[in-house]
N, C-alpha and C positions, 0 to 999 in steps of 0.2 A: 504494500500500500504506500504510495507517497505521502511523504509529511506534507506538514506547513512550510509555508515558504514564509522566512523569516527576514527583516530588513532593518537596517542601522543605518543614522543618514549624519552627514557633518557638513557644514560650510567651511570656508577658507578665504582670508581676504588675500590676494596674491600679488596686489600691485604692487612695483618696485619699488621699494625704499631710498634708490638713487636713480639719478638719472642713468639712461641707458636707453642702447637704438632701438627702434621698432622694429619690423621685421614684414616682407609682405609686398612694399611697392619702393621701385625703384629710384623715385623721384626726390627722395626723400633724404635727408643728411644731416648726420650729428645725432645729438642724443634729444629724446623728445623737450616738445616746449612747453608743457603744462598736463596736469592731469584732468580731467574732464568729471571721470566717475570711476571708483573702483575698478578692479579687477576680481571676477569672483572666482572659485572653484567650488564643485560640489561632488563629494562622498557619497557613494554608494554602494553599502557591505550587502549581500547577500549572503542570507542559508539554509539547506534544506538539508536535514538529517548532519552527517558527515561533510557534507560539499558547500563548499564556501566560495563566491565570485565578488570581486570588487570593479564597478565601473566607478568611474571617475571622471567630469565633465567640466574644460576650464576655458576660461575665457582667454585662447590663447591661438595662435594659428596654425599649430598641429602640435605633436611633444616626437622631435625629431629620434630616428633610429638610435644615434648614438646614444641620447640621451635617456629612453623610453629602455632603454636595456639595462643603464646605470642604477633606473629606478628602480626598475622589477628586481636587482640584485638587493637594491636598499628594502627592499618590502619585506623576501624572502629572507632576509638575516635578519630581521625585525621579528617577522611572525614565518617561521622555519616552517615551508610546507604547507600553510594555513589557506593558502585559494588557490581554486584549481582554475581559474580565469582571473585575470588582469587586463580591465580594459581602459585603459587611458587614453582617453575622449578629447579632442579640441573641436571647440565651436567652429575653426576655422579665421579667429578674427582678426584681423590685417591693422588692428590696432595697440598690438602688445609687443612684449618684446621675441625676440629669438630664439627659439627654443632647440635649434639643431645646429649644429657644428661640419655639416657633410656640403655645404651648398656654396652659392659662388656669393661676394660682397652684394651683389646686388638686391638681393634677399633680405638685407641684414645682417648685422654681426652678433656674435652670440655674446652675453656678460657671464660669465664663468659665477662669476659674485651671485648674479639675482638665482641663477643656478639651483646654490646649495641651499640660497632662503627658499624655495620652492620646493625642493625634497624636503626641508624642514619641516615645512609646512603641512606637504602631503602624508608626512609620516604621521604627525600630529592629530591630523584629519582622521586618516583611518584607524586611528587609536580610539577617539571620540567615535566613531562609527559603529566601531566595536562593543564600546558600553553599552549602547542604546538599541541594541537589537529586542526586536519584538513581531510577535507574527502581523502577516497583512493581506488581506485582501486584494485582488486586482482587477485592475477594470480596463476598458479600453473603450475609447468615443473617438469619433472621426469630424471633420470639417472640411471646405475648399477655403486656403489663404493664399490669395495670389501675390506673391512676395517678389518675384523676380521673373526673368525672359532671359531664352537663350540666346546666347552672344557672337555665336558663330554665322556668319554670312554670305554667302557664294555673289560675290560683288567682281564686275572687270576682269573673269576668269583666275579670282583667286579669293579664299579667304579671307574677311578681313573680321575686327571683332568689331560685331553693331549687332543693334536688338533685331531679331526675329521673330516677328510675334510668330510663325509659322512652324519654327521649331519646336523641341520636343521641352517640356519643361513639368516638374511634379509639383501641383498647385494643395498636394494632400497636406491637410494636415494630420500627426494621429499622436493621441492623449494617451498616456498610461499614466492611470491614478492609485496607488499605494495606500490602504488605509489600514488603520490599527483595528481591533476588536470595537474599539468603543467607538468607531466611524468618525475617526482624525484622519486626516489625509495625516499622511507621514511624509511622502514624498510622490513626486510627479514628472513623466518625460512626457516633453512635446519636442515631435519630429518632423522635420520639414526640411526642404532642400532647396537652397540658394547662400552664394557667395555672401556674405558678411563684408561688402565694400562700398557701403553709402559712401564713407567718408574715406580718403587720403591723408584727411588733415594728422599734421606730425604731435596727434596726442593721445594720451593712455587712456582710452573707453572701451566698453565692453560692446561695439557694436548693437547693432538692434535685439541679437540674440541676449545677450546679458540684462538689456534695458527692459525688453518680454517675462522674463524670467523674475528679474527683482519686483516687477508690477501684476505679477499671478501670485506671488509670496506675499505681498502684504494684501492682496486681497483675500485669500486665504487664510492668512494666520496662523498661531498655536505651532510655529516651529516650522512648518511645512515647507521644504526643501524640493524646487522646481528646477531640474536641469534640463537645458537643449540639447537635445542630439541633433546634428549634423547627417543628412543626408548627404547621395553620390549630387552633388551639385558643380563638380567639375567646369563646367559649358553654361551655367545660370548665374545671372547675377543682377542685381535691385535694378527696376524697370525705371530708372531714372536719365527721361529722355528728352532732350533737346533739339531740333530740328532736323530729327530722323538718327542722330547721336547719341551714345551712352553721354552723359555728363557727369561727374565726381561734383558731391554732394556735402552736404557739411554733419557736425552733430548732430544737429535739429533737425536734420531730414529723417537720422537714423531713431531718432527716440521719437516720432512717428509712424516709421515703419515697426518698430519696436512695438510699441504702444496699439497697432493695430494687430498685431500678432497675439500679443496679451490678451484680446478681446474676444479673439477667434478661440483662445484657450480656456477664457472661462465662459464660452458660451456652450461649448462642451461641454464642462462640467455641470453645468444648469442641466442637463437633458439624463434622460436617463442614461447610463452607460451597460456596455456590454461584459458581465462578469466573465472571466476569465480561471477555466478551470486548473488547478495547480498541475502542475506535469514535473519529471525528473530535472532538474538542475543540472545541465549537461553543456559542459564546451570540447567541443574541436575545432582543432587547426590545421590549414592545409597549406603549403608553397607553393606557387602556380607560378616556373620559370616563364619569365618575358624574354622572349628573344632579340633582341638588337637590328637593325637593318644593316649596320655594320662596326666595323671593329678599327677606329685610324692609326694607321702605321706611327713607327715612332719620328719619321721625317716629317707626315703634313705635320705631324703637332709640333715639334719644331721649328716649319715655316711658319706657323699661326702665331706664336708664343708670343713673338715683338709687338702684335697686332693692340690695338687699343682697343679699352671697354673687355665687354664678355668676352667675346670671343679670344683675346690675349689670355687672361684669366684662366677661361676652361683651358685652353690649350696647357697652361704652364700646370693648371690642378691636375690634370689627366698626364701629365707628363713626371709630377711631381710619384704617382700611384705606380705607373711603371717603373721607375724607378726603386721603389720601395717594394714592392709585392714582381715584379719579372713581368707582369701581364694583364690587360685590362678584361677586365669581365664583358663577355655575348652574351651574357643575358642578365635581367633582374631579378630578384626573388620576389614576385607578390604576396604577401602575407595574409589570407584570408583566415578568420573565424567566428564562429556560429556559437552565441550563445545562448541557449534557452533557458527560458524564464518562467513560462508558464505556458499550457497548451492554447496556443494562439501567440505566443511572445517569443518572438527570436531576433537578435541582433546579430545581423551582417555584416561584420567589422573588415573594414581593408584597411592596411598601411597605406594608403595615396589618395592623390585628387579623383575620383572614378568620375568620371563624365553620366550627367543625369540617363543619357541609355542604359547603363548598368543598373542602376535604380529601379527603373521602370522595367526591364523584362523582371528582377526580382519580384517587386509588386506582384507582376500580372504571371512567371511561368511559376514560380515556386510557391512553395505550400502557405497555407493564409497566416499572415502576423508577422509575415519577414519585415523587419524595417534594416533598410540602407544605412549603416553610418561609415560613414570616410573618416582619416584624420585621425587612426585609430593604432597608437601601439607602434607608432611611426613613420617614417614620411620618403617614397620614394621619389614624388614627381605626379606630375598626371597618369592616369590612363586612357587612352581614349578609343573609339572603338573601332573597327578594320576599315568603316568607313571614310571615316575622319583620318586614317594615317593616310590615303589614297589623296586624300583632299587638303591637307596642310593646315596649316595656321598656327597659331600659338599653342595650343593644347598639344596636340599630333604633333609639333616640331621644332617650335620656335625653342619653347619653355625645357626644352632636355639639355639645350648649354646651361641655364642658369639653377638647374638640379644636378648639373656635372656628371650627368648620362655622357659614354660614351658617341651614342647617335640617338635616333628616333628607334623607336621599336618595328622591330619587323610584321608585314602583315600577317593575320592567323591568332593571331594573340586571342580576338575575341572570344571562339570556340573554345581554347581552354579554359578562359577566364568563366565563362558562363557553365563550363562542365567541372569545375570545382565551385562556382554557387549553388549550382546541382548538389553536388558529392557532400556537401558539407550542411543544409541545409531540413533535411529530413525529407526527401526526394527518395532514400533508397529503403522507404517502409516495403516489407514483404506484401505480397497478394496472399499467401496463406501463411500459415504457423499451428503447427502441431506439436504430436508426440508420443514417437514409438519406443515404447516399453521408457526407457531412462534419456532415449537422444532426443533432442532440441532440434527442430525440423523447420528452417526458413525457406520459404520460395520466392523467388522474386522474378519480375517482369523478365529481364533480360542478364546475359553474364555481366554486364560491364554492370549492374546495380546490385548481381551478388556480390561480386568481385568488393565494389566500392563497402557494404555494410558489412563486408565478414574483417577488412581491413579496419574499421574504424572500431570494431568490437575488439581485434586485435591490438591493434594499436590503445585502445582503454584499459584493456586488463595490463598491460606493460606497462602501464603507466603507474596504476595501481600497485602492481609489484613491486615497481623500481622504490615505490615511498616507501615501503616496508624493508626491503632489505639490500644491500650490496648489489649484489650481484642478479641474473637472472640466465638462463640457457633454456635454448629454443631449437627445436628439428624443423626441416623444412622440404618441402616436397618439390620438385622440379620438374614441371612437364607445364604445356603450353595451358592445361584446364587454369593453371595459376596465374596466366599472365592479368589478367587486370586487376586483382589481386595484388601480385607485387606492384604494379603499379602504381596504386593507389596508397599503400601500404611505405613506400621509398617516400613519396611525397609529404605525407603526413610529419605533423610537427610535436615538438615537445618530448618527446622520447633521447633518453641519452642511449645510445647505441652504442657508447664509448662501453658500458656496464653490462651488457649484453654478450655472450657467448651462443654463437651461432653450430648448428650441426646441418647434416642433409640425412636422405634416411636410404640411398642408394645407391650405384653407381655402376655402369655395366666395365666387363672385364672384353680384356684385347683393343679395345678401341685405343690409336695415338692418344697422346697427353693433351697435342693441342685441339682433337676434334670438336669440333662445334656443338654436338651432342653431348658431353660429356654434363653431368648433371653437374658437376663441381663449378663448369664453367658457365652454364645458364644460370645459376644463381649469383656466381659474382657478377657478370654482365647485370642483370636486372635487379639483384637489393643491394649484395653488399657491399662492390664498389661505391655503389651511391650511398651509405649509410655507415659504410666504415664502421662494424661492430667492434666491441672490443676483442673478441677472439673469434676467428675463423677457422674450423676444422673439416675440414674437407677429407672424406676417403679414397684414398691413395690403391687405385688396383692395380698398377702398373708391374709390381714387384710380387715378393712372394704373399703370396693368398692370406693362408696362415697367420703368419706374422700380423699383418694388415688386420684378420679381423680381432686379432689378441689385442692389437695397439687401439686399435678405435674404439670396442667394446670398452674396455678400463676404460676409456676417456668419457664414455657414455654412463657408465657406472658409477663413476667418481660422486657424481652427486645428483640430486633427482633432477628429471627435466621438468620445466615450467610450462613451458607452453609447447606443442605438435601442432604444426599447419601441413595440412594434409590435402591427399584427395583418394579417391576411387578409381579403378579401372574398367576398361569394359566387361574385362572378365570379373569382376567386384574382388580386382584384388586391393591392398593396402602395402605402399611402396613395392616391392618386387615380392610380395609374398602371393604368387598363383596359386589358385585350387590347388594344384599337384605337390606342391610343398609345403601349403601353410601349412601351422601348428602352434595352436592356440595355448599351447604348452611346452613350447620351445622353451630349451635352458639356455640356448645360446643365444647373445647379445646381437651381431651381427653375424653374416652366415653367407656361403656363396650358393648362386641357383639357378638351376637351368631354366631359361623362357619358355611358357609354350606359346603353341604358334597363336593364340588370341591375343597374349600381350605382347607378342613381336609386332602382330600384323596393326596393333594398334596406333603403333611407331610408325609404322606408314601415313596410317591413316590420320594421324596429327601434323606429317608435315614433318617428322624430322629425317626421317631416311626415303630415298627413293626407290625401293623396294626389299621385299622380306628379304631377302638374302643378303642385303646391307645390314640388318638390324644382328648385334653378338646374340649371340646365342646363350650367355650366361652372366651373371651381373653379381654382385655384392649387396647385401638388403640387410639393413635393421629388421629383426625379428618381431611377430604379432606383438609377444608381452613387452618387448624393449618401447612398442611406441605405446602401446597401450599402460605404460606406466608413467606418460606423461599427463601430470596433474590437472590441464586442461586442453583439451583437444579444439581446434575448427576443423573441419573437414569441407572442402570447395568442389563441387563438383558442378560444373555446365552443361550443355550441351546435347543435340540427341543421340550422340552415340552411347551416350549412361544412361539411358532410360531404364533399360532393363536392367542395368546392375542397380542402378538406385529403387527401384520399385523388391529387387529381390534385398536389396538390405533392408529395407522398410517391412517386407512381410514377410520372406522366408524363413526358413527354423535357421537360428544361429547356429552356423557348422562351418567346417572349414571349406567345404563346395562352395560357398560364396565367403572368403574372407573377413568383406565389410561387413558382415551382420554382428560382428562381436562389437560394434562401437555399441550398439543396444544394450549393451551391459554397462557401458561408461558411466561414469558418476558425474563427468560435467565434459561432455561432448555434444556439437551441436553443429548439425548439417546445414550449409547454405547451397541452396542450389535454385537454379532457373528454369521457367516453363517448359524448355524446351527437354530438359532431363528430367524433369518431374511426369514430365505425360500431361498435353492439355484436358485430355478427359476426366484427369482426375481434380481436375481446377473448377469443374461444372456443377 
């Protein structure tokens, strides 16, 4: 049964204590010329049961990479372990100071000083957040605030930035209200999407978002703690227009726009709202590499270097990085994660500008209650979308000199980007869920949405583990049923892999060392070069048999395994153990064994040999009880060629004629598989 979901809220005043530069527009120089109104920050401690998530919402223009890492270090040696989500939120507001150290002058320059008063701060915050936890209610109400227009414009066969009213822009507003038992609000997010840049002017204000925020608090009252989340608003910004012209606005425009945002918030709250039923407290995180369009040798940036303004800059920063590191990075790391908060509540956190299309296909593909925030956990630059790279302008190309991007991003980016708000978002709920005899039975639409939910289950329980103790060792199955699986699984974030001791559970005998087949080598190709465990052991068949399985057994035996990722055969074997050999009673650890021709012919049939007579004839296998003694099992099976082994591990007598039917016995084993290996008749 899920708990209550529990909540602690704190404020923070954040403005600098000294002068120091702003951060955000170029025009601007020296350190600001007056303070206008505060700087706020606002706390947000979550808890349900054991799981603990902190957002954090500041009136700031993002909390830059370097910096957002520094923090989450400072949190975790604060409160050792204590959330299992950190999300540090900026409004986005182009009226504070600098909060990242990775970017070019023109940005702003960052104060080391206001820095450490800020992590003071936020330390302080979430300490106060901490006392005051109490369970809450949730609600959610919806409005139209038309805050902004999109700024992109196909003028004289190029880009330029001017309003379009024609463009795509999210006019949504959406309310989530926090209340205590005794129906106190406690705390409240309103989210909406547009640029925070009425004004340019060179002073310390909280933008419209901050100035919204403080005039729902004192209309509310009794402590109640309103923060703005920041939507993908990339490409929008305040419809402040002049003769067919964006114009730059002063404070008083912005505590208007402000002020009408506030109204739109508490007119929502006037109405009835939608309760929001409690669901698991659950965050993941995924990488979604950005590829580059290109990579500049070390001569252009050389010739560029002397160059004046940005472009001199980037060149000498990009020049300074190769120098120090041997090599510039092809691609970015997108940092996406999904926190859920209650059934209907999930925050769509990226590290960058996301341009308002990513916004809206979330809205409208993914599952109801996703809201968009940008600005989140750190800052790499815009994103924008495969359209916009095609078509240029500031977003798509200008603006990656002055994020000290190597070049613009290569086209394609979209489709990943949108198939990890898929993968991350609760997109890969099964079509059915059962339960034969003690296994755990998922079905799902397609392989790429088993593959995705068996990895993020996996990737949880490791996580889990790693808090509890040192170390962890894992077996791993190698065959093509696994590929989106590892996939998905390499990508995923937050897992130290450094602590992790990896195994495999086969390996065929006579094959070269270097063949392509070789299961030793499909796994380092696909997870562990890209995850670099801490120990890799790999079965070695090349030399004496014997020997081999003395040496790998011990190493298997040494200590229990944690986790088995596994799969099925056609012939329902588990790793190389066929009907003709299994033995559910085997005393031996690893074993060698002859193929028969079903699971030869099935090596065909996967695409890794071009005919039975390519496939060895005999292999090296971790034994039934060797994997069956791992403490918790996934097992991945796709495809129609397992239909009939999956249907016979599902109903046949447990015997060794079908291998897989002993996971039926497992104590926490649990089948992910797809329509197409399930049987769709049995979906009817």
């Amino acid at each position: 049964m899920t708990g209550r979901l529990e909540l602690g809220t704190a404020k923070a005043d954040i403005t600098p204590s000294h002068p120091v530069a702003l951060a955000g527009f170029a025009h601007r120089s020296g350190v600001f010329e007056r303070i206008v109104r505060p700087l706020g920050m606002n706390i947000f401690c979550f808890r349900q049961g054991k799981y603990q998530a902190l957002v954090v919402s500041a009136d700031l223009i993002w909390w830059g990479s370097d910096y957002a890492d520094r923090l989450k270090a400072a949190i975790d040696a604060a409160w050792p372990s204590a959330f299992d989500a950190v999300l540090l939120h900026a409004t986005h507001n182009h009226c504070g100071p600098q909060t990242s150290g990775l970017f070019l002058k023109v940005l702003g320059e960052p104060d080391r000083e206001y820095w450490a008063e800020l992590e003071a701060k936020l330390l302080a915050g979430i300490g106060e957040a901490l006392e005051r936890m109490e369970p809450v209610s949730v609600e959610r109400g919806r409005d139209r605030c038309e805050l902004g227009i999109h700024r992109r414009l196909w003028k004289d066969g190029v880009i330029v930035m001017a309003p379009n009213p024609d463009g795509p822009a999210d006019h949504e507003l959406t309310v989530i209200r926090f209340r205590n038992d005794a129906g106190r609000v406690k705390g409240l997010f309103a989210h909406a999407a547009c640029h925070p840049t009425t004004t340019g002017d060179n002073i310390v204000f909280p933008e419209f978002p901050g100035v919204a925020m403080e005039a729902v608090e004192n209309a509310l009252g009794e402590g109640a703690v309103a923060a703005y989340l920041q939507g993908y608003c990339g490409d929008v910004r305040p419809a402040l227009i002049r003769d067919g012209a964006f114009c730059r606005g002063s404070a008083d425009d912005a505590e208007r726009l402000g002020i009408r945002l506030a109204e739109a918030v508490l007119r929502v709250l006037e109405r009835p709202m939608e309760p929001l039923a409690a669901s698991e407290l659950r965050w993941e995180e995924l990488i979604v590499p950005l590829p580059l369009r290109r990579v500049p040798a070390r001569a252009e940036l050389q010739a560029k270097c002397g160059e004046d303004g940005i472009v001199g800059e980037w060149a000498a920063r990009l020049l300074g990085e190769l120098e120090n590191t041997g090599r510039l990075p092809d691609s970015v790391p997108l940092r996406l994660g999904a926190l859920r908060l209650a059934d209907g509540l999930t925050l769509l956190a990226a590290d960058a500008e996301m341009v308002v299309e990513y916004g809206l296909f979330a809205k409208r593909e993914l599952e109801e209650g996703v809201l968009p925030v940008g600005y989140t956990n750190g800052m790499t630059g815009y994103v924008p979308t495969d359209r916009q790279l095609a078509e240029g302008g500031y977003e798509a190309a200008d603006s990656s000199l002055c994020f000290g991007l190597p070049s613009p991003y290569a086209a394609g980016i979209e489709r990943n980007i949108k198939e990890g708000m898929r993968t991350l978002t609760g997109i890969v709920k099964p079509v059915l869920e059962k339960q034969a005899d003690r296994l755990q039975v998922r079905v799902y639409r397609d392989r790429k949405q088993m593959g995705t939910a068996a990895a993020l289950d996996v990737a949880r329980h490791m996580r889990e583990l790693l808090e509890k103790r040192p170390r962890i060792r894992m077996i791993f199955a190698a065959a093509p049923s696994q590929n989106e699986f590892l996939e998905t699984l390499r990508g995923l974030d937050g897992i130290d892999w450094s602590r992790v001791d990896v195994f495999h559970m086969d390996e065929y005998i006579g094959l070269p060392s270097d063949a392509p087949q070789r299961f030793g080598r499909f796994l380092q190709e696909r997870l562990f070069d890209a995850v670099r465990p801490g120990g890799v052991h790999l079965i070695d068949s090349s030399g004496d048999i014997g020997a081999e399985c003395r040496r790998y057994g011990e190493l298997i035996r040494r200590e229990p395994i944690d986790i088995v990722c596994m799969g099925i055969g056609e012939n329902g074997h588990i790793a190389f153990n066929d009907p003709p050999v299994a033995d559910f009673h085997d005393t031996e650890t690893i074993k060698p064994v002859e193929l028969d021709d079903i699971c030869r012919q099935q090596q065909v049939n996967d695409g890794c040999f071009a005919s039975l007579a390519d496939v060895p004839t005999h292999a090296l296998t971790l034994t039934v009880p060797a994997l069956m003694s791992g403490r918790r099992l996934f097992c991945i099976v796709p495809g129609p060629t397992k239909t009939k082994a999956v249907r016979e591990t599902l109903y046949g007598p447990v015997s060794e004629a079908c291998p897989s039917t002993i996971l039926r016995t497992h104590p926490a084993c649990t089948l992910y598989t797809d329509r197409d290996a399930f049987g769709e008749e049995a979906l009817r």
